[in-house]
C-alpha positions in Angstrom: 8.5 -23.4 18.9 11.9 -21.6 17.7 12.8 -21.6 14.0 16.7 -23.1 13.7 17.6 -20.4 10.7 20.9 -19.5 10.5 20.9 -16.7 9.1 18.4 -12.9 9.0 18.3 -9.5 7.5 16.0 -7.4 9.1 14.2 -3.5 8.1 13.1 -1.3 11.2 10.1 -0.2 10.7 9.0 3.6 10.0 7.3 4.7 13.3 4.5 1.8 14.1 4.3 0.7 10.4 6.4 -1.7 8.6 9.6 -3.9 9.4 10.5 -6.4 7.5 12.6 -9.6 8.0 13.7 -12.7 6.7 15.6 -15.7 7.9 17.1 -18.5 5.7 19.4 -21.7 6.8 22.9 -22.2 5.4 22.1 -24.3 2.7 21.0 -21.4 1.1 23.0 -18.2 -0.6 21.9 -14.8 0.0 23.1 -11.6 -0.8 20.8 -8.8 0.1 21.3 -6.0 -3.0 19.1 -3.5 -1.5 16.3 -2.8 0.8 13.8 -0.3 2.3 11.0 -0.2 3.8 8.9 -2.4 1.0 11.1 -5.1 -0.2 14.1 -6.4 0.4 15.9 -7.5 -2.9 18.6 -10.2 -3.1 20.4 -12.8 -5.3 19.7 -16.5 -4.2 21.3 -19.6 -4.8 19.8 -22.9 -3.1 22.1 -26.0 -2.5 24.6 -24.9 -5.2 21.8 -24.3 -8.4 21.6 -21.4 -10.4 21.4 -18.0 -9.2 18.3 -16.3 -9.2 16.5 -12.6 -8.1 13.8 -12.8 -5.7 12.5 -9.9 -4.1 10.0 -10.2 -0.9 8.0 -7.1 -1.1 5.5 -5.6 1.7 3.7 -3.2 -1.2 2.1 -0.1 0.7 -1.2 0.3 1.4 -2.1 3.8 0.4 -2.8 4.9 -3.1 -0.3 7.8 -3.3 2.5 5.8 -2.7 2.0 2.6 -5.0 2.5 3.8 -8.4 6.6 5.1 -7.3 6.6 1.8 -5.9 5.9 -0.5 -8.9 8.0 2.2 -10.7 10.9 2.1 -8.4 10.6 -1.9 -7.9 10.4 -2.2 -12.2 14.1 -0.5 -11.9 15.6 -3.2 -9.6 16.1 -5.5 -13.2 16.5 -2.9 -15.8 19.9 -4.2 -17.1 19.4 -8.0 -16.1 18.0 -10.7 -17.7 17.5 -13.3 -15.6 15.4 -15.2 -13.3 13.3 -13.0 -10.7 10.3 -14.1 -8.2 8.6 -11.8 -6.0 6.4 -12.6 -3.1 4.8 -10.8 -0.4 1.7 -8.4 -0.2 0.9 -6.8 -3.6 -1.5 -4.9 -1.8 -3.5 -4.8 -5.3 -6.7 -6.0 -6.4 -5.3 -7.1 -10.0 -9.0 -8.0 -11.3 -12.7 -6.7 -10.6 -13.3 -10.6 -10.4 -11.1 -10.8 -7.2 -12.9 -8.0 -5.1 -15.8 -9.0 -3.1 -17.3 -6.2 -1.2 -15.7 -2.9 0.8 -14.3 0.0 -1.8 -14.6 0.0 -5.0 -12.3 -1.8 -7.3 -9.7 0.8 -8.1 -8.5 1.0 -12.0 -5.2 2.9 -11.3 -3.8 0.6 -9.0 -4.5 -2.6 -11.3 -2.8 -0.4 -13.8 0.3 0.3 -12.0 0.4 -3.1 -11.4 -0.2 -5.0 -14.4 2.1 -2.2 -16.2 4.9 -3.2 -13.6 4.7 -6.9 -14.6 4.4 -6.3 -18.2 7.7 -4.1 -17.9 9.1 -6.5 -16.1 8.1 -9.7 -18.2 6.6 -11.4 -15.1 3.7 -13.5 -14.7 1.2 -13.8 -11.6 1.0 -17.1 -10.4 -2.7 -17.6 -9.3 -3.6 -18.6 -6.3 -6.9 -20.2 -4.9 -8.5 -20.7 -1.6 -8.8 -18.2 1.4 -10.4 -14.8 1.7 -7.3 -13.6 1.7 -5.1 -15.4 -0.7 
């Protein structure tokens, strides 16, 4: 099956890890404000609404990079108030309650994290279902 998008922004990956890429149709607005190799950030506008932020984020995986991340991500809306909605892989385990099994629930990351959206005056949006929702 081929998706009919009119439109994609793309980020190589670094080595075998990573890539990025999004596609959207013309009905919606995008302007990509910056990118690397975790998020792409952009200002959205869908069949002529308001303008919003959202940010698709691939977070990374290993410990000693996440806490620049969430750092670096919290400085993408430092001088804007307005409306922002990120999606993607966290790659955190925000609660003890949501690990079951494997490594330990690690207190740092939920930290970085839960600082990030504090900073940020975001709010997780829960989800339910699948091992890996």
């Amino acid at each position: 099956m081929r998706m009919k998008m009119d439109n994609a922004f793309y980020v190589d990956p670094v080595g075998i890890a990573g890539g990025l890429a999004l596609w959207w149709s013309n009905d919606v607005k995008l302007f990509v404000l910056a990118h690397d190799k975790n998020f792409i950030d952009m200002v959205i506008s869908i069949n002529g609404e308001d303008e919003w932020f959202g940010t698709f984020i691939y977070a990374p995986s290993y410990d000693v990079e996440k806490q620049e991340f969430w750092e670096r991500l919290g400085t993408l809306r430092d001088d804007v108030n307005a409306k922002w909605c990120i999606m993607g892989d966290t790659n955190i385990v925000a609660s003890p309650n949501e690990k079951y099994g494997g490594s330990p629930f690690d207190h740092n990351n939920a930290k970085w994290f839960h600082e990030f959206m504090e900073r940020s005056y975001l709010m997780e949006i829960q989800s339910k279902g699948g091992t890996y929702t």
